[in-house]
TORGU-859754 format. One record per atom (N, C-alpha, C): residue number from 1; z, y, x. Coordinates in nm, 2 decimals. Example, Ala and Ser with C-alpha at 12.3 -4.5 7.8 and 13.67 -1.06 7.14 Angstrom:
<r k="1" c3="0.78" c2="-0.57" c1="1.32"/>
<r k="1" c3="0.78" c2="-0.45" c1="1.23"/>
<r k="1" c3="0.78" c2="-0.33" c1="1.32"/>
<r k="2" c3="0.71" c2="-0.22" c1="1.28"/>
<r k="2" c3="0.71" c2="-0.11" c1="1.37"/>
<r k="2" c3="0.79" c2="0.00" c1="1.29"/>
// end
This chain:
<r k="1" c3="-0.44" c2="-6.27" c1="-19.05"/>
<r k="1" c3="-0.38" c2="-6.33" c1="-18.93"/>
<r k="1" c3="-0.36" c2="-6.48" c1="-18.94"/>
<r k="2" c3="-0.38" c2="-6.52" c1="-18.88"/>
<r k="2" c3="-0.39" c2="-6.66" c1="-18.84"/>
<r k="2" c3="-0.23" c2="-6.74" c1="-18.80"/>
<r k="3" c3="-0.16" c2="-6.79" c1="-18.89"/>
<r k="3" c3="-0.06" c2="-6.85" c1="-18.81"/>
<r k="3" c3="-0.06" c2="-6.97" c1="-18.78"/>
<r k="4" c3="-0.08" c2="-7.07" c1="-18.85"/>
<r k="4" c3="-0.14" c2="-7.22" c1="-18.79"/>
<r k="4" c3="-0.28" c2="-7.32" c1="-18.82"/>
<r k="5" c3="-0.26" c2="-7.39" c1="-18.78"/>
<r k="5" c3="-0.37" c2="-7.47" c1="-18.85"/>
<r k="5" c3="-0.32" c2="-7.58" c1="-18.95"/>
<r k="6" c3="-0.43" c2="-7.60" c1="-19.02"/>
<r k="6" c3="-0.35" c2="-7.74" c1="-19.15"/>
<r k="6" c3="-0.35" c2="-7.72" c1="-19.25"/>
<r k="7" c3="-0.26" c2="-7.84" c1="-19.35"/>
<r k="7" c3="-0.28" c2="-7.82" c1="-19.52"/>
<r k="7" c3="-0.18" c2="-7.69" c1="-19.56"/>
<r k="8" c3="-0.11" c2="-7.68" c1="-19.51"/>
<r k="8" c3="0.02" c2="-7.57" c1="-19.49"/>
<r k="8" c3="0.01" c2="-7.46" c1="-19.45"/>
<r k="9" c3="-0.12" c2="-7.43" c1="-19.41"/>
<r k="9" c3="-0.18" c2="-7.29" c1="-19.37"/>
<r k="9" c3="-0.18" c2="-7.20" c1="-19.49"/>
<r k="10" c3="-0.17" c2="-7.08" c1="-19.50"/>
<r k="10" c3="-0.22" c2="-6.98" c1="-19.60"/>
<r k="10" c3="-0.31" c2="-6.87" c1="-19.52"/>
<r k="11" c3="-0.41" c2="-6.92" c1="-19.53"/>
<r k="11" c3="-0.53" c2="-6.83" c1="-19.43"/>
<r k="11" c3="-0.66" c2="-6.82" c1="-19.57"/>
<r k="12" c3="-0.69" c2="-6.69" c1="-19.56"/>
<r k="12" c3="-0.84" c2="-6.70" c1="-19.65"/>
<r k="12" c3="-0.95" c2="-6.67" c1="-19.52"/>
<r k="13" c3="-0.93" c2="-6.67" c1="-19.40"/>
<r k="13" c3="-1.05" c2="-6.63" c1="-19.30"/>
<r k="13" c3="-1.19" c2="-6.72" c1="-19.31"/>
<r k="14" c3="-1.06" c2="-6.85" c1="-19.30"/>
<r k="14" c3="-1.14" c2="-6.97" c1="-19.31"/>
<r k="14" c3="-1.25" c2="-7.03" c1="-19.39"/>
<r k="15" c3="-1.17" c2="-6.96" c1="-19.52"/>
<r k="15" c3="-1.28" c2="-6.96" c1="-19.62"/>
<r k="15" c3="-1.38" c2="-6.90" c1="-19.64"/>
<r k="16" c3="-1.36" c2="-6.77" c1="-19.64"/>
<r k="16" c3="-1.46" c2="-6.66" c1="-19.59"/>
<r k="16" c3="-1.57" c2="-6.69" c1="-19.50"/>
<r k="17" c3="-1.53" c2="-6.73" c1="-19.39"/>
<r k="17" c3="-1.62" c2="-6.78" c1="-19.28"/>
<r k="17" c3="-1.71" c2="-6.94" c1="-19.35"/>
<r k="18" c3="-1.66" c2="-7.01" c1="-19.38"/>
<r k="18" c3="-1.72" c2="-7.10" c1="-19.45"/>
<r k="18" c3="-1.83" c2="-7.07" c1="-19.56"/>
<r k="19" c3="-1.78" c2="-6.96" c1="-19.66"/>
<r k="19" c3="-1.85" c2="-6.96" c1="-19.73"/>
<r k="19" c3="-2.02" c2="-6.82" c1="-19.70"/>
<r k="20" c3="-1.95" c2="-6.78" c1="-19.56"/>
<r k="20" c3="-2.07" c2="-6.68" c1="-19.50"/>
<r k="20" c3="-2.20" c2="-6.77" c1="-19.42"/>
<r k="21" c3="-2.12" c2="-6.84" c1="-19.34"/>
<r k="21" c3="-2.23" c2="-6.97" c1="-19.31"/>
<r k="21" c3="-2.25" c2="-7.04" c1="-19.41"/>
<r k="22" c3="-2.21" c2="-7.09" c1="-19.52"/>
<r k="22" c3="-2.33" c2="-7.13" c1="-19.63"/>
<r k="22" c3="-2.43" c2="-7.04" c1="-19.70"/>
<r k="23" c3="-2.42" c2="-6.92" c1="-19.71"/>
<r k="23" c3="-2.50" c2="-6.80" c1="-19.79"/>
<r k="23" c3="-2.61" c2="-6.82" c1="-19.66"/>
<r k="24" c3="-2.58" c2="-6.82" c1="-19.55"/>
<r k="24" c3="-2.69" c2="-6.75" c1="-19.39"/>
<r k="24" c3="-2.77" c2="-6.88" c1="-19.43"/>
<r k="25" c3="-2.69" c2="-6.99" c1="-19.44"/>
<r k="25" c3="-2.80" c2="-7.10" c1="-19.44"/>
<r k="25" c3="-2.92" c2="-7.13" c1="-19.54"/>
<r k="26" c3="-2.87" c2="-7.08" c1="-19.64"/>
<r k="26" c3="-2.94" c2="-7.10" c1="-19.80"/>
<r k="26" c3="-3.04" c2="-6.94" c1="-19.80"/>
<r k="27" c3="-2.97" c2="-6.84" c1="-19.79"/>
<r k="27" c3="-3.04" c2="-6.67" c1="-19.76"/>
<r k="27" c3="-2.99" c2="-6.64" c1="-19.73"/>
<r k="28" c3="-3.10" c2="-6.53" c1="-19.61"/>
<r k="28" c3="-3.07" c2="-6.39" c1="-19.53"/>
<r k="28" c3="-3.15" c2="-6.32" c1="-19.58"/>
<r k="29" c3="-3.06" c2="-6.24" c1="-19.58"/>
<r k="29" c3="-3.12" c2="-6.08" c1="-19.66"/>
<r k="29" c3="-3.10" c2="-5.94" c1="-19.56"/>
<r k="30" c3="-3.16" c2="-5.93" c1="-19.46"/>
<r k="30" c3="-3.16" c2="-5.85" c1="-19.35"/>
<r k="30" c3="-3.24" c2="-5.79" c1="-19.31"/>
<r k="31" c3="-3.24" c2="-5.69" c1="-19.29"/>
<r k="31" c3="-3.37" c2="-5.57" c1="-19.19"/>
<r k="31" c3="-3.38" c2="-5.60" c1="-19.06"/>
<r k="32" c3="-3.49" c2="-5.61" c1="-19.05"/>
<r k="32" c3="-3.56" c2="-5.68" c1="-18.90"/>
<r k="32" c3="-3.52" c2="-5.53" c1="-18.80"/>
<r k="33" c3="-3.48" c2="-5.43" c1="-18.84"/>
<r k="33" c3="-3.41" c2="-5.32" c1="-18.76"/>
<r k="33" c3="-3.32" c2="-5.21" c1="-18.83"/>
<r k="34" c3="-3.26" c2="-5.14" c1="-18.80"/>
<r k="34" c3="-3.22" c2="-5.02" c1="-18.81"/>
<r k="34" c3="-3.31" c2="-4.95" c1="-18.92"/>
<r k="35" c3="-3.29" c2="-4.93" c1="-19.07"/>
<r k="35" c3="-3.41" c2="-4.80" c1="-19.13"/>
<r k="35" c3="-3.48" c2="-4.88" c1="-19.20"/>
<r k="36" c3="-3.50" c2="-5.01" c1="-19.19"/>
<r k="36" c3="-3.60" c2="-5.10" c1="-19.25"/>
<r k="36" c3="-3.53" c2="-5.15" c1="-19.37"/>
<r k="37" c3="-3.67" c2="-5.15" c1="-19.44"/>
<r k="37" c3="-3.59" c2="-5.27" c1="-19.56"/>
<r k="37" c3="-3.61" c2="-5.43" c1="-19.52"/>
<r k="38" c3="-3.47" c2="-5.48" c1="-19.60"/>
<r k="38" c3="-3.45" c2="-5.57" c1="-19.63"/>
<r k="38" c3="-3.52" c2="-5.70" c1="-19.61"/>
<r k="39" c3="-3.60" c2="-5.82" c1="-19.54"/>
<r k="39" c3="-3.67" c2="-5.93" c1="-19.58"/>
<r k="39" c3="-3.56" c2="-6.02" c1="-19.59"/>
<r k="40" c3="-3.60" c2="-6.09" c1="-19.70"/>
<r k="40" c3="-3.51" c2="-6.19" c1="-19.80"/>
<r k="40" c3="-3.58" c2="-6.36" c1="-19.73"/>
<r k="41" c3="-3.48" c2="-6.46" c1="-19.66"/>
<r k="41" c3="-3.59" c2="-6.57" c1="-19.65"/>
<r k="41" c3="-3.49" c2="-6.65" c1="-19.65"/>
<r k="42" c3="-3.55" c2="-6.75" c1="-19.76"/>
<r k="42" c3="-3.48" c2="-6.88" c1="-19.85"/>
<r k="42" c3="-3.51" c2="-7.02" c1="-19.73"/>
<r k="43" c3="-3.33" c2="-7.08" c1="-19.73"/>
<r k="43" c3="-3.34" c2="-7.16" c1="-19.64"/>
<r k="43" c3="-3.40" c2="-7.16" c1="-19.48"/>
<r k="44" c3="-3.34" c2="-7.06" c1="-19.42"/>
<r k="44" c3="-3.37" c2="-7.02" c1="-19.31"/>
<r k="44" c3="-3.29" c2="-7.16" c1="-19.16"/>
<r k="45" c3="-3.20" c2="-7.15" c1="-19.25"/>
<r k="45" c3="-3.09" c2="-7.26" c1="-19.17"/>
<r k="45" c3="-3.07" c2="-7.40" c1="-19.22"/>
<r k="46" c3="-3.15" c2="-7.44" c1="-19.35"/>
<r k="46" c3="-3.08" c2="-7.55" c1="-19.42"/>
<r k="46" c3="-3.06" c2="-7.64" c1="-19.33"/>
<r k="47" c3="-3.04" c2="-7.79" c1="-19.31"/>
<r k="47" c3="-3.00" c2="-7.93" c1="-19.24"/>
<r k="47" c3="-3.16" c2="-7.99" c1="-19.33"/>
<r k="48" c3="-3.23" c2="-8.05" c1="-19.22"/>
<r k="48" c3="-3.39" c2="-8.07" c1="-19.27"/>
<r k="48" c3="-3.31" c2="-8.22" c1="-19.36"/>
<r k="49" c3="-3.34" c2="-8.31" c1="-19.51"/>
<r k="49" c3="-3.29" c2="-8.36" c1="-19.54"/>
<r k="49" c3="-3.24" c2="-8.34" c1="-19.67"/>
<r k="50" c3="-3.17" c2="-8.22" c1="-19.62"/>
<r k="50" c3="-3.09" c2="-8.21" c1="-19.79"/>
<r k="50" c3="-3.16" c2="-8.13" c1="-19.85"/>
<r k="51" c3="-3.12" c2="-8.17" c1="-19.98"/>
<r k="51" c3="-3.19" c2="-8.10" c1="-20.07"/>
<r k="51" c3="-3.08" c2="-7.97" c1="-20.13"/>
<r k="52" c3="-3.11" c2="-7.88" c1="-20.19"/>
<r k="52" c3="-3.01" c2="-7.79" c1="-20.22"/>
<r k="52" c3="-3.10" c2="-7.69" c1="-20.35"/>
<r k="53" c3="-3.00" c2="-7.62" c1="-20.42"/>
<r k="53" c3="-3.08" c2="-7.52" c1="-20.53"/>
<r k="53" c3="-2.94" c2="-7.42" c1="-20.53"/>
<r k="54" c3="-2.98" c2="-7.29" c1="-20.56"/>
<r k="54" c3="-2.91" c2="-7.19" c1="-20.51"/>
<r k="54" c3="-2.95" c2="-7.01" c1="-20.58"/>
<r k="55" c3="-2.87" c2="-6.97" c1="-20.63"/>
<r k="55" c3="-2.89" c2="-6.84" c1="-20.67"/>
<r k="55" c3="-2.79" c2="-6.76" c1="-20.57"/>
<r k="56" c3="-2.86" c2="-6.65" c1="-20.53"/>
<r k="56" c3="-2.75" c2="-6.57" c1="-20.44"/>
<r k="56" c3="-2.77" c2="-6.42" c1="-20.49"/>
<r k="57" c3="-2.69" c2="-6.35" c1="-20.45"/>
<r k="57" c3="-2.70" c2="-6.21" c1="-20.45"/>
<r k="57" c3="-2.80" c2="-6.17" c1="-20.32"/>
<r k="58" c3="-2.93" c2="-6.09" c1="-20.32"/>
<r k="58" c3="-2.97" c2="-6.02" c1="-20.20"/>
<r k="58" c3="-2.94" c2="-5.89" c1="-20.18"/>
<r k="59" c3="-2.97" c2="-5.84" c1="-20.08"/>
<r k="59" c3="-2.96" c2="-5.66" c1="-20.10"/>
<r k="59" c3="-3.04" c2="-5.58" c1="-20.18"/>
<r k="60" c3="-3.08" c2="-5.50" c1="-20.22"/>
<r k="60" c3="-3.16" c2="-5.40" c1="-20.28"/>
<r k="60" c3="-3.10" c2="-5.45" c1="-20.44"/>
<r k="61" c3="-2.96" c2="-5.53" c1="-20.47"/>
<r k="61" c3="-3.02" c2="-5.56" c1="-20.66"/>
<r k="61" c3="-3.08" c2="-5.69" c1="-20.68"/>
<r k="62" c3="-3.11" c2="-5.78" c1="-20.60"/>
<r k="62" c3="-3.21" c2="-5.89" c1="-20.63"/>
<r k="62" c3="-3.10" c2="-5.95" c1="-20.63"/>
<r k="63" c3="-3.15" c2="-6.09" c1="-20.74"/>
<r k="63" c3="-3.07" c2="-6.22" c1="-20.73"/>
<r k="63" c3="-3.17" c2="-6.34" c1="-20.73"/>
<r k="64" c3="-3.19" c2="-6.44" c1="-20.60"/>
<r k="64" c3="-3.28" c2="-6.50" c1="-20.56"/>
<r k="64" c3="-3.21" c2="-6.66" c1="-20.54"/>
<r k="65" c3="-3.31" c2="-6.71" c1="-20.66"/>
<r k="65" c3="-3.26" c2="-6.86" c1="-20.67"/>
<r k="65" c3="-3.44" c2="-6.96" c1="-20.58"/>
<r k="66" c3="-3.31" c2="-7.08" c1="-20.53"/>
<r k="66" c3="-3.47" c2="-7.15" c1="-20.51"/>
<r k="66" c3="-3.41" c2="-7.30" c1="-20.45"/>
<r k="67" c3="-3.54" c2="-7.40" c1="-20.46"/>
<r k="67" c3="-3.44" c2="-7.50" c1="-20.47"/>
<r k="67" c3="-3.56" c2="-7.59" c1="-20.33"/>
<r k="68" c3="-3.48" c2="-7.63" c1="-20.29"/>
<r k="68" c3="-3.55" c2="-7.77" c1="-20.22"/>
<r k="68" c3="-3.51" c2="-7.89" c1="-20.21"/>
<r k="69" c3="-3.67" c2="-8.01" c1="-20.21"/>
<r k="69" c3="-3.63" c2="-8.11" c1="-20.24"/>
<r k="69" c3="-3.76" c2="-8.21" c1="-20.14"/>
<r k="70" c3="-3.67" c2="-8.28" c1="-20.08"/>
<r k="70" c3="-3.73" c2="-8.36" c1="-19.98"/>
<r k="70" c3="-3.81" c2="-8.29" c1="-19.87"/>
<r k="71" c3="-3.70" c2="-8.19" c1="-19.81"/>
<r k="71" c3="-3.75" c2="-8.07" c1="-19.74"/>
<r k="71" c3="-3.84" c2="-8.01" c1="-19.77"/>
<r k="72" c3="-3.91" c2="-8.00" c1="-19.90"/>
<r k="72" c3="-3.97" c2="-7.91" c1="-19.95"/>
<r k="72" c3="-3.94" c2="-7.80" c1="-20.02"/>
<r k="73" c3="-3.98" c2="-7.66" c1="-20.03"/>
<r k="73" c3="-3.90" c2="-7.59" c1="-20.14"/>
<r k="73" c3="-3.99" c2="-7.55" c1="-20.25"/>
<r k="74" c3="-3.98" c2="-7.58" c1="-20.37"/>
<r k="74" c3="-4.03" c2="-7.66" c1="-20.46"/>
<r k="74" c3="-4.04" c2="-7.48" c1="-20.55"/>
<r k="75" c3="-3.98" c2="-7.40" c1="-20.55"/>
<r k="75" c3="-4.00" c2="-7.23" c1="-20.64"/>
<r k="75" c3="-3.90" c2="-7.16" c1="-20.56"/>
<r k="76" c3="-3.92" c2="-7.01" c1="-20.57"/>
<r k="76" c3="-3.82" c2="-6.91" c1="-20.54"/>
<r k="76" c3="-3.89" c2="-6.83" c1="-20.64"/>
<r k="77" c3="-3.70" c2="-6.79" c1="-20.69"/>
<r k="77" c3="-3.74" c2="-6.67" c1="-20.79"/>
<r k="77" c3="-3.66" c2="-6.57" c1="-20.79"/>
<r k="78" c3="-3.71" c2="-6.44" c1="-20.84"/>
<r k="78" c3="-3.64" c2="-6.36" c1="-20.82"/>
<r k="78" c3="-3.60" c2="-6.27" c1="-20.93"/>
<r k="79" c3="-3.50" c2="-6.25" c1="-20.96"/>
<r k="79" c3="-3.47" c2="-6.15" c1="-21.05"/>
<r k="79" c3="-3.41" c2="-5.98" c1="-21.01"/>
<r k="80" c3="-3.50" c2="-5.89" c1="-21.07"/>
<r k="80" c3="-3.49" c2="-5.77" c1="-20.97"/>
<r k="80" c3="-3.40" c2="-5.67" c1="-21.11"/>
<r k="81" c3="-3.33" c2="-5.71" c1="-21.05"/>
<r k="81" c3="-3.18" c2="-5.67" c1="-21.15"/>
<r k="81" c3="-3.22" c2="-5.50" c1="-21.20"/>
<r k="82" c3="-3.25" c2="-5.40" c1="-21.08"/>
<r k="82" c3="-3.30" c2="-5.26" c1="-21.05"/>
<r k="82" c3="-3.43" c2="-5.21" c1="-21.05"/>
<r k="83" c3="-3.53" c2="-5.33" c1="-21.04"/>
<r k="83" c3="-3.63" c2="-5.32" c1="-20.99"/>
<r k="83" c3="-3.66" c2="-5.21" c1="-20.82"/>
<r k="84" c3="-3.80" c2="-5.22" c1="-20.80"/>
<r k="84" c3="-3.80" c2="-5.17" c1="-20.66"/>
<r k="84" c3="-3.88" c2="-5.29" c1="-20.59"/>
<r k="85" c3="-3.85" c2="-5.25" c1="-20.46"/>
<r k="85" c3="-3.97" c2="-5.34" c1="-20.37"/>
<r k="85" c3="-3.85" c2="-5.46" c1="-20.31"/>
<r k="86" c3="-3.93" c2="-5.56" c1="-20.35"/>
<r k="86" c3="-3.87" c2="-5.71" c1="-20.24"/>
<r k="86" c3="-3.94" c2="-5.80" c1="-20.17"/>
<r k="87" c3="-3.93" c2="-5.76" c1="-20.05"/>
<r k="87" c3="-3.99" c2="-5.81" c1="-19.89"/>
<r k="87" c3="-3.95" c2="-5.95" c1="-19.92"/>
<r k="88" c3="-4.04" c2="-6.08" c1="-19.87"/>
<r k="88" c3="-3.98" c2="-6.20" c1="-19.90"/>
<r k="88" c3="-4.04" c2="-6.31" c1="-19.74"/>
<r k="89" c3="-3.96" c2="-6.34" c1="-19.68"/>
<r k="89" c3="-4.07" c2="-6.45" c1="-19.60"/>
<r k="89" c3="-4.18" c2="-6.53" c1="-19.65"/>
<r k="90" c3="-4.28" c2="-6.56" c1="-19.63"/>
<r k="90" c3="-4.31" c2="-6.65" c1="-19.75"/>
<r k="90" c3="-4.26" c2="-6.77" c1="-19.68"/>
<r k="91" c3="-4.24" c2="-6.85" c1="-19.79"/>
<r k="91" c3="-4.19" c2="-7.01" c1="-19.79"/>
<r k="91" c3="-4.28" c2="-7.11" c1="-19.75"/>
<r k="92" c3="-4.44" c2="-7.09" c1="-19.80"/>
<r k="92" c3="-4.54" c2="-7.16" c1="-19.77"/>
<r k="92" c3="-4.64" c2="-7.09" c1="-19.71"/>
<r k="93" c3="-4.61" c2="-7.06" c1="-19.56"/>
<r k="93" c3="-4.66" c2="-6.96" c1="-19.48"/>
<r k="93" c3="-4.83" c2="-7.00" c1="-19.45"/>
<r k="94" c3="-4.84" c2="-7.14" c1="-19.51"/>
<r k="94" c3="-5.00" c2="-7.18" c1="-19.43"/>
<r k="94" c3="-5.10" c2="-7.15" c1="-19.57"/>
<r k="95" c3="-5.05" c2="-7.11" c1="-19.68"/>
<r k="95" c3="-5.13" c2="-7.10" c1="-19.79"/>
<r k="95" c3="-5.11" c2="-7.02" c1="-19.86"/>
<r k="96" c3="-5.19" c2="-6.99" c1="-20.00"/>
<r k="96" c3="-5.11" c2="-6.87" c1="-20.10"/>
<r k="96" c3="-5.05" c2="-6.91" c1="-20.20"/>
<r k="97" c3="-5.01" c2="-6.83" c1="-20.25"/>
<r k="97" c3="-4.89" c2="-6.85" c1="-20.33"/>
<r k="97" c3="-4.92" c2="-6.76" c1="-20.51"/>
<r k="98" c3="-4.88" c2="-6.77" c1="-20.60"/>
<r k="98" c3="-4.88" c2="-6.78" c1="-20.72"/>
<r k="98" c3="-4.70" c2="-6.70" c1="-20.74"/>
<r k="99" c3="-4.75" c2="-6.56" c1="-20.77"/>
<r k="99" c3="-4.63" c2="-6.47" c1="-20.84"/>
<r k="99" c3="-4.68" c2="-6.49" c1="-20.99"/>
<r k="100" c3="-4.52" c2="-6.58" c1="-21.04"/>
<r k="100" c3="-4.55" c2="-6.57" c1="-21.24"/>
<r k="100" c3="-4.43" c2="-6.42" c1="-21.26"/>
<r k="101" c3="-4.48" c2="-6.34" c1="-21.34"/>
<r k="101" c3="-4.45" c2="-6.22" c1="-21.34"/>
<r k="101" c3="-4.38" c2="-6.25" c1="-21.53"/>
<r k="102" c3="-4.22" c2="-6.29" c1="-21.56"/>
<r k="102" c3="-4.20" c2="-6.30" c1="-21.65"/>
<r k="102" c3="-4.26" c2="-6.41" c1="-21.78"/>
<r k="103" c3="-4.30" c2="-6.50" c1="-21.62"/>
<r k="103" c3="-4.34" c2="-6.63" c1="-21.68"/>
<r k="103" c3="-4.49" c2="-6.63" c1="-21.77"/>
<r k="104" c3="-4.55" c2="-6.52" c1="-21.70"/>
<r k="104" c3="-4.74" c2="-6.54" c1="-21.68"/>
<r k="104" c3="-4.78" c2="-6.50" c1="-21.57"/>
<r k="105" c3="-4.84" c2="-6.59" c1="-21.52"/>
<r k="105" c3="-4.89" c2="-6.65" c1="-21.38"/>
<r k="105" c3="-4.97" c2="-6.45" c1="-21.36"/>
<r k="106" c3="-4.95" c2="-6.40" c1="-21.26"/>
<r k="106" c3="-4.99" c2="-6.23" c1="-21.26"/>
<r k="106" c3="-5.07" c2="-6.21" c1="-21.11"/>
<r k="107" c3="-5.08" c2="-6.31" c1="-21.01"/>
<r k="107" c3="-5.11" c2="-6.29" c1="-20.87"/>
<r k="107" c3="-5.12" c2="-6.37" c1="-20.77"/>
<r k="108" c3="-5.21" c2="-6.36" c1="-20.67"/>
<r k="108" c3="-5.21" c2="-6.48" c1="-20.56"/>
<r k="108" c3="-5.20" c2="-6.41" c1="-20.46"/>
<r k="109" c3="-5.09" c2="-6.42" c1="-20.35"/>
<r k="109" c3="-5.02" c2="-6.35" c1="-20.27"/>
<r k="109" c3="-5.07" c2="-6.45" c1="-20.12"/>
<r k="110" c3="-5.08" c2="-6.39" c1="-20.03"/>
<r k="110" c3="-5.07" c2="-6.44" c1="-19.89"/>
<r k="110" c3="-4.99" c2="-6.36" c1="-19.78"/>
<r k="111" c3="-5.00" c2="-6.45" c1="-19.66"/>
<r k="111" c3="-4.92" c2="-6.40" c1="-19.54"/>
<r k="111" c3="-4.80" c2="-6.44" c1="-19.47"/>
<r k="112" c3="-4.74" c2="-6.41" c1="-19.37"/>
<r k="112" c3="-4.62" c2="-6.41" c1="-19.34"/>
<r k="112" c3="-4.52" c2="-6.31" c1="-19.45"/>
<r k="113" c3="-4.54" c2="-6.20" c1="-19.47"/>
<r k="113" c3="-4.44" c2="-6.12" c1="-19.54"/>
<r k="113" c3="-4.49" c2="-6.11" c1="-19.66"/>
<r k="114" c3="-4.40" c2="-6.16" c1="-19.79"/>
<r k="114" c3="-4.46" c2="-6.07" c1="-19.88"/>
<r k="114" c3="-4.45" c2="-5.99" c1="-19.98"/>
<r k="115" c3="-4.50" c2="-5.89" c1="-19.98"/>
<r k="115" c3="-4.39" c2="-5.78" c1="-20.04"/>
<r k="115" c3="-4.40" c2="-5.76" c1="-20.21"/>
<r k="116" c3="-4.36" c2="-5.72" c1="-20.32"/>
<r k="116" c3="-4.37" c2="-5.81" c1="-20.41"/>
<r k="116" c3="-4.29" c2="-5.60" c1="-20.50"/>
<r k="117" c3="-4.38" c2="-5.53" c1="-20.55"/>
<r k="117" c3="-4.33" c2="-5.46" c1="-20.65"/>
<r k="117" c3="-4.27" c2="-5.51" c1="-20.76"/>
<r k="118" c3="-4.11" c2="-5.44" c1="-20.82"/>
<r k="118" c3="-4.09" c2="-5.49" c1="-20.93"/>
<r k="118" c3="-4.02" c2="-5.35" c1="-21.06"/>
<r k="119" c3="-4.04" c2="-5.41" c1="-21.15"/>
<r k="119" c3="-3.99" c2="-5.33" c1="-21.20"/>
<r k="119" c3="-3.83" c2="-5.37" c1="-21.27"/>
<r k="120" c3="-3.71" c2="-5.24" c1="-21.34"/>
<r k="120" c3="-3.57" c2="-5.34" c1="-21.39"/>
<r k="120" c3="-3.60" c2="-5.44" c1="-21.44"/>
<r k="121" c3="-3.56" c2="-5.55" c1="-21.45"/>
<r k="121" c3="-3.50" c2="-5.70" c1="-21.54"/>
<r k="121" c3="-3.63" c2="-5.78" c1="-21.51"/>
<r k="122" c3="-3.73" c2="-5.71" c1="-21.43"/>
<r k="122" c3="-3.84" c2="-5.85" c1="-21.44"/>
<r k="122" c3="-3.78" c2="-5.97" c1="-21.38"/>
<r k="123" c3="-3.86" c2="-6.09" c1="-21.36"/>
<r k="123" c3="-3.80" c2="-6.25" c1="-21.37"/>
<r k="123" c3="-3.99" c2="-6.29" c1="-21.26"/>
<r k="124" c3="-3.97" c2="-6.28" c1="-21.17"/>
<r k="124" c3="-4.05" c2="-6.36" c1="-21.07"/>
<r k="124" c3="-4.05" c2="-6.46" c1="-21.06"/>
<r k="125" c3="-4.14" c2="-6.59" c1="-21.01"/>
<r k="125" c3="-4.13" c2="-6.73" c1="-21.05"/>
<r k="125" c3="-4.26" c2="-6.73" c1="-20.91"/>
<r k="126" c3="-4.19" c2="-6.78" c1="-20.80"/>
<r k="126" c3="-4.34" c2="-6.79" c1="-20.71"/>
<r k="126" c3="-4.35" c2="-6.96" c1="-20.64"/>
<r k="127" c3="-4.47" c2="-7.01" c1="-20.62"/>
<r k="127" c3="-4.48" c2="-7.09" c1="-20.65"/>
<r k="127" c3="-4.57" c2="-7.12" c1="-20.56"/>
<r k="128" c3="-4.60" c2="-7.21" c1="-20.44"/>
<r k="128" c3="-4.77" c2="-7.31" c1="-20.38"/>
<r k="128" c3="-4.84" c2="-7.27" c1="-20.51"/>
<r k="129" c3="-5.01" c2="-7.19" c1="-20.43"/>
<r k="129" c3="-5.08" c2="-7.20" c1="-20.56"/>
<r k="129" c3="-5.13" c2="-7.32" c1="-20.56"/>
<r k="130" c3="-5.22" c2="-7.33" c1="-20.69"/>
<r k="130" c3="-5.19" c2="-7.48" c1="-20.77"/>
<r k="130" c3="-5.08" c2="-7.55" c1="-20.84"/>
<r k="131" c3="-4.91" c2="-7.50" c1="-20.83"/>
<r k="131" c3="-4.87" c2="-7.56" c1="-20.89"/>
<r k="131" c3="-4.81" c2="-7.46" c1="-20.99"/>
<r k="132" c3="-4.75" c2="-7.54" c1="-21.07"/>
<r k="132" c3="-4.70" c2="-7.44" c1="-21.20"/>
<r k="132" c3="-4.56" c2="-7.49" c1="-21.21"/>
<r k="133" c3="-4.46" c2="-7.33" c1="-21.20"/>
<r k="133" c3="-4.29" c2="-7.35" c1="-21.19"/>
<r k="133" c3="-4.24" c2="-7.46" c1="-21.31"/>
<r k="134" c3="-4.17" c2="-7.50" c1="-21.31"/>
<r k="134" c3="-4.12" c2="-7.61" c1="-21.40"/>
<r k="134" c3="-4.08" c2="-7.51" c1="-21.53"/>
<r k="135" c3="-4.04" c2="-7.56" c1="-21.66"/>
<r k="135" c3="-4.01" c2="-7.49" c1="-21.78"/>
<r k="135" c3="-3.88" c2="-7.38" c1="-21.77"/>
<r k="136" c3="-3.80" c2="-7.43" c1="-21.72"/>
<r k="136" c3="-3.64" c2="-7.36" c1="-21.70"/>
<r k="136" c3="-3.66" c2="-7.26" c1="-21.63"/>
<r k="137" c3="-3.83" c2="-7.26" c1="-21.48"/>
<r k="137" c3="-3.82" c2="-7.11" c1="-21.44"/>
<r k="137" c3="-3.85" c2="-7.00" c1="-21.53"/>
<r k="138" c3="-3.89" c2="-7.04" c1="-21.59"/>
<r k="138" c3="-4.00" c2="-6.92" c1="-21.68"/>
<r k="138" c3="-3.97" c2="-6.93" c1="-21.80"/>
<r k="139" c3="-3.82" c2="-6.92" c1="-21.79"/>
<r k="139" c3="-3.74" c2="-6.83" c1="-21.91"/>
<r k="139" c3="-3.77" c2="-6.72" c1="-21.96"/>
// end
């Protein structure tokens, strides 16, 4: 409940709400309906400009880091805590893309959606093909 506004307030709504509009902006992790799984898409909302890097919790078990830089987003990775299937927007929708599966390059992916089998503890690393994740992805 809400009693005033100010430094003097003791409200966590505020925060809460703050910190749900930063998750929506960085990832959504939502089913395009009722029954559906999950599509996960990195920087859906960012502010064109900033740059930002980000690990979140998704649904299904996944934890999806990814960073961008001079409005570009530069890797998304994923770690599939459970393994299972993870739907992803792709990020570089006009080309294909490069899944490193555990940090050896394993696949060249296209499309608007892409859906991406995993198994427990694997470590995804996807990338514009042609480039290669930087060292620290591919732990």
């Amino acid at each position: 409940m809400v009693v005033g506004e100010g430094p003097g307030t003791i409200e966590f709504e505020q925060l809460g709400n703050a910190s749900h509009g930063l998750q929506n902006a960085l990832l959504q992790s939502v089913p395009p309906s009722v029954e559906k799984e999950p599509v996960n898409t990195v920087f859906p909302a960012w502010p064109k400009g900033w740059d930002a890097q980000f690990t979140l919790a998704a649904r299904d078990t996944f934890l999806i880091s990814a960073s961008m830089q001079g409005d570009q987003i530069e890797f998304v990775e994923i770690l599939a805590e459970q393994g299972g299937q993870c739907i992803l927007q792709n990020p570089w929708p006009a080309g294909e893309v490069t899944v490193y599966r555990n940090g050896q390059a394993a696949e060249d992916v296209s499309g608007k959606l892409l859906t991406l089998s995993t198994t427990a503890g694997e470590r995804l690393a996807l990338v514009p093909k042609g480039r290669v994740p930087a060292a620290k992805i591919l732990r």
